[in-house]
C-alpha positions as CSV (number, residue, x, y, z in Angstrom):
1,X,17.1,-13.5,82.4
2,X,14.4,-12.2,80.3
3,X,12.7,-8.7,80.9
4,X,10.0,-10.6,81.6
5,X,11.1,-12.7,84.5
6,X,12.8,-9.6,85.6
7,X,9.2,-7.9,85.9
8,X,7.7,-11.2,87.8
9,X,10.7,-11.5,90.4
10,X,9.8,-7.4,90.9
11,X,6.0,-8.6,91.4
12,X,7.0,-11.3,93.8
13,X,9.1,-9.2,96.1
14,X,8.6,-5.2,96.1
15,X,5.6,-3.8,97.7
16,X,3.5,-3.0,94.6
17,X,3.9,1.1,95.1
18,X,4.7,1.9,91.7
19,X,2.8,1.9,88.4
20,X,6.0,1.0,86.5
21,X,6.3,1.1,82.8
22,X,7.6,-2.5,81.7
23,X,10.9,-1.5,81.1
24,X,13.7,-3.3,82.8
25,X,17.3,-0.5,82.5
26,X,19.9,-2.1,82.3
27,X,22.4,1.0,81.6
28,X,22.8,4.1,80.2
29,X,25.3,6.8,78.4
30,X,24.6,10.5,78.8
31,X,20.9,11.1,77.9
32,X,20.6,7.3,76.2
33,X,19.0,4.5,78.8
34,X,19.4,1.0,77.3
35,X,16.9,-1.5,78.6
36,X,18.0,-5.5,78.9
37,X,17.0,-6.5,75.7
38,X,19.4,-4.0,74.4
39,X,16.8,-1.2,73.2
40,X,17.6,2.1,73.5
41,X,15.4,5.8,74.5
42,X,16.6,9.1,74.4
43,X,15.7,10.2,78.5
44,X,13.2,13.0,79.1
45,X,13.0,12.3,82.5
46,X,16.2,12.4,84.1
47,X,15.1,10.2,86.7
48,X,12.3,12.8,87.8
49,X,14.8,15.2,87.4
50,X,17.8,13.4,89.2
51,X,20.6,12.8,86.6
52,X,21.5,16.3,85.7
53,X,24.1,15.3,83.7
54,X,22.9,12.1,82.5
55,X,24.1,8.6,83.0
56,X,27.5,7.9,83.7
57,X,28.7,11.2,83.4
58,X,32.3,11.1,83.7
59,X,33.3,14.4,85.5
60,X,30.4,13.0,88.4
61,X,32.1,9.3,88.2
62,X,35.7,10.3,88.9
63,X,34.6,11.9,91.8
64,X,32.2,9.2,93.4
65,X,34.6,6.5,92.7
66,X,37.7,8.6,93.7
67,X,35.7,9.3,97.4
68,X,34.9,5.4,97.2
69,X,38.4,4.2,97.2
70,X,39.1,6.5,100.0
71,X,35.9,6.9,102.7
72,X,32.5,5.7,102.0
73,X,30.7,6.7,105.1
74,X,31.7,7.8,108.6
75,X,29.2,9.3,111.7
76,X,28.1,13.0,111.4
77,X,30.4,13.1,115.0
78,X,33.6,13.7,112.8
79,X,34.0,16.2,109.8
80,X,34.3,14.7,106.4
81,X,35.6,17.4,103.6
82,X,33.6,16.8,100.3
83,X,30.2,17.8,102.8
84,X,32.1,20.8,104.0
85,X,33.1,21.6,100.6
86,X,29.3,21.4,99.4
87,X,28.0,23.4,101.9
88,X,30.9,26.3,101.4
89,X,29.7,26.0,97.7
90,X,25.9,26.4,98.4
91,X,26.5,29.1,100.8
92,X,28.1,30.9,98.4
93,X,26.2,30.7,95.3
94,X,22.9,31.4,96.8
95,X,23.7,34.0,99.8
96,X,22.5,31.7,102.4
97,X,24.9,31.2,105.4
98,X,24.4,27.6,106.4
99,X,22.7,24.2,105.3
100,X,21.3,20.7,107.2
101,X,22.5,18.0,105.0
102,X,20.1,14.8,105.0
103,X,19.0,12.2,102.3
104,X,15.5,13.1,100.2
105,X,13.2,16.4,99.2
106,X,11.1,14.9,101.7
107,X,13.8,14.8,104.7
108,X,15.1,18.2,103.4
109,X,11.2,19.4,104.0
110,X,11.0,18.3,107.1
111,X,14.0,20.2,108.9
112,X,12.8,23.2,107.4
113,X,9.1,22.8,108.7
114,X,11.3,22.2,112.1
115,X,13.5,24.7,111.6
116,X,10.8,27.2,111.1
117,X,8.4,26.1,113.9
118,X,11.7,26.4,116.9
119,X,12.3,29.9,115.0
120,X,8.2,30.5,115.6
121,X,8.8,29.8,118.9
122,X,11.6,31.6,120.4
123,X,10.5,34.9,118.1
124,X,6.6,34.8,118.6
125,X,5.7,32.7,120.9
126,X,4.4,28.6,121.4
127,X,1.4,29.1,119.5
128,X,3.0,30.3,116.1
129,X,3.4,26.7,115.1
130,X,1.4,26.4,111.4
131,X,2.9,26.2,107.9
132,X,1.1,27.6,105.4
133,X,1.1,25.6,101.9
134,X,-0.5,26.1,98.5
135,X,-3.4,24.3,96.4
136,X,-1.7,21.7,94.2
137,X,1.8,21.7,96.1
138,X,3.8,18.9,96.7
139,X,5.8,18.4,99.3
140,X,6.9,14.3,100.4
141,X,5.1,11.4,101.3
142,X,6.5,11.6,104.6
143,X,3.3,11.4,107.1
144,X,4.7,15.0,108.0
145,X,4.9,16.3,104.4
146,X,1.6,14.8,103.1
147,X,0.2,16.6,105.5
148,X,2.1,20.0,104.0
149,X,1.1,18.7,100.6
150,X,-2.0,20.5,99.2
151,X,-3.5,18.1,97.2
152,X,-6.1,15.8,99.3
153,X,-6.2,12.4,97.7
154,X,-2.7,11.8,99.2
155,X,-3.9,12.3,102.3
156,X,-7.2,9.7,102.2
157,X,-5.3,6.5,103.0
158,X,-3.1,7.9,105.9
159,X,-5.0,9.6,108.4
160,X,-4.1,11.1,110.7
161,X,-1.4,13.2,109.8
162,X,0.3,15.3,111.2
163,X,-1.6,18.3,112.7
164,X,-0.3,22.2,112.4
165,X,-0.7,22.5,108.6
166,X,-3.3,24.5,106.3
167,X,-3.8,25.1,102.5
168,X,-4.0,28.4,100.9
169,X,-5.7,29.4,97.4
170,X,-3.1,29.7,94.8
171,X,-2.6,32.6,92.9
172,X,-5.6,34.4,94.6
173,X,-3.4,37.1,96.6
174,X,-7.0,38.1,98.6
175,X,-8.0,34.8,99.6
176,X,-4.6,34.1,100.5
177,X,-4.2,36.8,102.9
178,X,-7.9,35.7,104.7
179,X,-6.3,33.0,105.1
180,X,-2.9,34.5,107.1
181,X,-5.1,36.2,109.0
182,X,-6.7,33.4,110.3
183,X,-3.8,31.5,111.5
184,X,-0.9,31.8,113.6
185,X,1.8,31.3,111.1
186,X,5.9,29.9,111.5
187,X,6.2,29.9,108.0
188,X,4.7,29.8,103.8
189,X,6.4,27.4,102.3
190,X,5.9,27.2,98.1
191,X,7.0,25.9,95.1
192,X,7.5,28.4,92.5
193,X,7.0,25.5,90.1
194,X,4.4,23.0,91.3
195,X,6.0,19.9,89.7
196,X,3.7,17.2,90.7
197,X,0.8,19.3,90.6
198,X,1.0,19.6,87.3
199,X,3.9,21.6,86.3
200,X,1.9,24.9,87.3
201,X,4.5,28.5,87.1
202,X,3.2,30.3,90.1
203,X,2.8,33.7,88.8
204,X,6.0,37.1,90.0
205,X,3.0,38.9,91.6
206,X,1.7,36.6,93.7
207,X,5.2,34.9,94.6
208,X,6.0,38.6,95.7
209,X,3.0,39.3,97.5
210,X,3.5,36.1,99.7
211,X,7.0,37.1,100.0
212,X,5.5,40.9,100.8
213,X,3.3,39.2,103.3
214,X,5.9,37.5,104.9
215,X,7.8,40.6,105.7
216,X,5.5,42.2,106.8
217,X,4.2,39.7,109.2
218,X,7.2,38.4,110.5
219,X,6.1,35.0,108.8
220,X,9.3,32.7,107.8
221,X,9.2,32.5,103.5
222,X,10.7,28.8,103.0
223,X,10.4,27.4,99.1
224,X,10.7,23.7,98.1
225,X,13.5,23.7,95.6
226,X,13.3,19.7,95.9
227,X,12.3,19.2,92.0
228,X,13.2,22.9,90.4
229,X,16.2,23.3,92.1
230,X,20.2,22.9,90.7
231,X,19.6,24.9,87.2
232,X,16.6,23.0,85.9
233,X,14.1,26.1,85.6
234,X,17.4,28.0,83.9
235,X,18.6,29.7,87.2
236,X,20.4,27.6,90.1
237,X,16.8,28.0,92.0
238,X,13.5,28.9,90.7
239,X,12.8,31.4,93.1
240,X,15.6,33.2,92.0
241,X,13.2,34.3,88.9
242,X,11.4,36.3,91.5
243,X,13.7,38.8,92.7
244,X,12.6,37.4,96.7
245,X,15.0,36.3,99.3
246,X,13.8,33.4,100.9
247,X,14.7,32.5,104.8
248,X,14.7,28.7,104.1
249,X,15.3,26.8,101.1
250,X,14.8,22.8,101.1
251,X,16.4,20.9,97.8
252,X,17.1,17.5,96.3
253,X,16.5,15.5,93.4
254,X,19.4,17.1,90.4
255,X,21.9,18.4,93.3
256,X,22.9,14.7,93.8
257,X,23.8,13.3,90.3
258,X,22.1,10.3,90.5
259,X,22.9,9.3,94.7
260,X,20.6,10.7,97.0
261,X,20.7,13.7,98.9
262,X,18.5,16.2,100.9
263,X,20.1,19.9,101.7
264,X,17.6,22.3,103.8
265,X,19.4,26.1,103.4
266,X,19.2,28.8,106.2
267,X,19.4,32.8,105.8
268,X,21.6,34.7,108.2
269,X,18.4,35.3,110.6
270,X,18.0,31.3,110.9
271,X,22.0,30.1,110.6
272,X,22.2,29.6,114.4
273,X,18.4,28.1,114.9
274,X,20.1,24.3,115.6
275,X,21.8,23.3,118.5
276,X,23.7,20.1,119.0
277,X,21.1,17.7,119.3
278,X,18.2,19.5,117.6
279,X,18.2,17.0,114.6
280,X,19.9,14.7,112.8
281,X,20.5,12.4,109.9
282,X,22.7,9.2,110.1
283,X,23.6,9.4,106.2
284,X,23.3,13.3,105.4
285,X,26.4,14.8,104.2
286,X,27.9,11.3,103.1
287,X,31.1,11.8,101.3
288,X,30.5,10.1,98.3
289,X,27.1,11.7,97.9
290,X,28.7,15.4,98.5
291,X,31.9,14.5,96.3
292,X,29.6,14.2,93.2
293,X,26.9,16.8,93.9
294,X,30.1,19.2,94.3
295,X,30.9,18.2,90.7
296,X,27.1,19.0,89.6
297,X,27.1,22.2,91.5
298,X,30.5,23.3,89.9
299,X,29.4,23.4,86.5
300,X,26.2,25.5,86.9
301,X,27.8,28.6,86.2
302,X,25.8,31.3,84.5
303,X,27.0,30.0,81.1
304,X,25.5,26.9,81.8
305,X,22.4,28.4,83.1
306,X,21.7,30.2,80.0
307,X,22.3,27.1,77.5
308,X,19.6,25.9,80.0
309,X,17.3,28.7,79.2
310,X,18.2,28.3,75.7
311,X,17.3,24.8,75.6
312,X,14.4,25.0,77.1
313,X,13.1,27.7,74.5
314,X,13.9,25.7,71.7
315,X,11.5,22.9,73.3
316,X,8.7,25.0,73.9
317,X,9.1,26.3,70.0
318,X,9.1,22.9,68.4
319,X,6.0,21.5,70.4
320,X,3.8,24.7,70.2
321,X,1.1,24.5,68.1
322,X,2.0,20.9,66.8
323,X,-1.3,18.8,65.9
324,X,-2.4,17.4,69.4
325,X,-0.4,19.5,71.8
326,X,-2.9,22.3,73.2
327,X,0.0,24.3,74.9
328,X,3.5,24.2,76.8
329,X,3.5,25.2,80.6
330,X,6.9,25.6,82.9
331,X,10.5,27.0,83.3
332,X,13.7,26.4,81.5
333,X,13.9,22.8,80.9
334,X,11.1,21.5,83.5
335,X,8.3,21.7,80.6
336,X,4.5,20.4,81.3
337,X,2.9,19.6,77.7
338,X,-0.8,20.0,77.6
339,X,-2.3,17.5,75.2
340,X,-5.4,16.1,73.4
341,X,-4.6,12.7,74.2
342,X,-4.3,11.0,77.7
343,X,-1.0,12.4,78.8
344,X,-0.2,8.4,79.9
345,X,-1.1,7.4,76.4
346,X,1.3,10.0,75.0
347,X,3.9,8.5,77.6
348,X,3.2,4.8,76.1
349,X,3.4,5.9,73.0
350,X,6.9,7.6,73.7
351,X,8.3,4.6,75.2
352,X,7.5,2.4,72.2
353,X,8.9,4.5,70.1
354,X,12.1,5.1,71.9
355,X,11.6,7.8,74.3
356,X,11.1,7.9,78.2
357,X,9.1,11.2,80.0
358,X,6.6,11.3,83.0
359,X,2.9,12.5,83.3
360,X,2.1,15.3,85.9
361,X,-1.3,15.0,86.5
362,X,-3.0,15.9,82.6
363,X,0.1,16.9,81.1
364,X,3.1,15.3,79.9
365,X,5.7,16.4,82.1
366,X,9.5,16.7,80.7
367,X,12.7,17.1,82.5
368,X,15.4,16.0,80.1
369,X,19.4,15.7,81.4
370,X,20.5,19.6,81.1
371,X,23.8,18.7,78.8
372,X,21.5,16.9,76.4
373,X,23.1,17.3,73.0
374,X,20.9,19.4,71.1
375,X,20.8,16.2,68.2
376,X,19.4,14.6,71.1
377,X,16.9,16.8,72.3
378,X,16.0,17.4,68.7
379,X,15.5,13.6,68.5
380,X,13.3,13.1,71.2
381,X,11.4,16.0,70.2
382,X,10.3,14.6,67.1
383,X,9.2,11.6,68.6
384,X,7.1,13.1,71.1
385,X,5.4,15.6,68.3
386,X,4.8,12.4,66.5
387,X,2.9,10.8,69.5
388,X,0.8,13.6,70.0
389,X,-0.2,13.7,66.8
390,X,-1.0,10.4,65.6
């Protein structure tokens, strides 16, 4: 079948809830996606951040296929050892002490907004029920986390949502305490890197002074580590730039490898907060799933984290002060490029010329596989300078 017949079956049959580029993948090979007509782009977008180590990554294959051939699934009533072997790992490369396994960022979100309001509850008190998000933040399309989601057209179509959640002023540390005093808080939850808001760094002061606040109100600090999580900012989680502890940490997207997975993170204070019963997820912690986001997880070590680091610093060099590119916002290799042009033109322009990336909001938004081969990146680089430019 033709690319195009591919696009008009897709038409036919799937809800129309994407804007998709007409590009039909077919496969791909490390950071390389080849479409059915046999065309090839270098990948700046990782699947929003989801292949970490690009396509078919061998060390992440052996183990999924390996786990295939011997359990694909079984009931969260029995214990299956690649989830146990996850959480062991998360535990103890991030100093948490234990972690809810479910399938999406969004799902992930969720528990910890539960998590946090049954923690409200037994330490404060019934009414200390709200979460507290930011401007611009992003948070799931859940009806639950649109409503944590600070950013209002999401919420137009879907009213009502759910109730118990309020907006705060980013980076205004004043405005933002007006607004803690004013409600009767379980828990902040933030993004150190807004992602779909527009690839926005929230700023060490202020991420300190919520986590300041937090302390000192006895107000749970949770951060979304959905899209910045798993070494894509240059450290295994963004917040770790901060120097802050967090009491709850939701992630996603790069931990799984390509299958999906949710993991919501509790401190020592929150490790007991579930009891049998309390919640639940019918896929979280499948084997397969955990058996290649052990393999992801594994090869983060600091090493790795600072080729990140490096990486990312040699994008921000090339594309600064190129003709059309008006500046470079983000961390490590989760990079928002501010541009003259439409961002989606840039994007267009990219694809024709053999490169994929993603728009977040104005800017060009680019989260290439973190082993990219520096020919590669170099590439791909090129092609997007050229875009801008022309």
């Amino acid at each position: 079948m033709t690319a195009e017949q591919w696009m008009e079956l897709d038409s036919q049959y799937i809800a129309h809830s994407y804007g998709r580029f007409p590009i039909v993948a077919d496969a791909g090979s490390g950071s390389v996606l080849t479409d059915v007509n046999g065309k090839e782009y270098i990948d700046f977008g990782a699947g929003i951040g989801v292949t970490s180590f690009g396509y078919a990554d061998p060390v992440w294959k052996e183990a999924v296929i390996s786990q295939v051939e011997k359990l694909q699934h079984t009931s969260n009533v029995y214990y299956t050892q690649p989830c146990i072997k996850l959480a062991q790992m998360l535990c103890e490369k991030t100093g948490m002490s234990k972690v809810f396994f479910t399938n999406s960022g969004a799902e992930a979100n969720e528990c910890a907004i539960k998590a946090a309001r049954k923690y409200a509850e037994e330490k404060k008190g019934k009414e200390y029920t709200t979460i507290l998000t930011l401007d611009g933040s992003f948070h799931g399309r859940t009806v639950t986390t649109l409503a944590a989601t600070g950013q209002l057209h999401y919420h137009e179509m879907f009213q009502p949502l759910t109730t118990g959640f309020v907006h705060g002023d980013t980076e205004d540390l004043e405005k933002f305490k007006n607004t803690v005093r004013n409600e009767k808080l379980a828990g902040i939850l933030i993004e150190c890197v807004q992602g779909e808001g527009g690839v926005n760094v929230l700023s060490p002061a202020f991420v300190q002074g919520i986590a300041q606040i937090c302390q000192d109100e006895n107000i749970l600090l949770m951060v979304d580590e959905v899209q910045t999580g798993n070494g894509r900012t240059g450290k295994l989680y963004s917040y770790m730039h901060y120097g802050v502890e967090p009491d709850i940490v939701s992630t996603a997207k790069g931990l799984g490898g390509g299958l999906p997975i949710g993991v919501t993170m509790f401190s020592e204070k929150l490790k007991d907060i579930f009891a049998p019963g309390d919640n639940g997820s019918t896929f979280g912690g499948n084997p397969v799933v955990c058996a290649g986001a052990c393999t992801v997880l594994a090869r983060l070590t600091d090493d790795f984290l600072a080729q990140i680091e490096k990486k990312g610093q040699m994008m921000r060099d090339y594309l600064t002060g190129k003709p059309g590119i008006e500046g470079v916002d983000g961390l490590g290799m989760m990079l928002g490029v501010r541009t003259k042009k439409k961002a989606i033109d840039v994007v267009k322009a990219c694809n024709e010329a053999g490169l994929l990336c993603l728009t977040a909001k104005d800017k060009v938004r680019l989260m290439p596989p973190l082993n990219i081969s520096e020919d590669d990146l170099a590439k791909g680089l090129e092609i997007l300078a050229k875009a801008c430019a022309d």
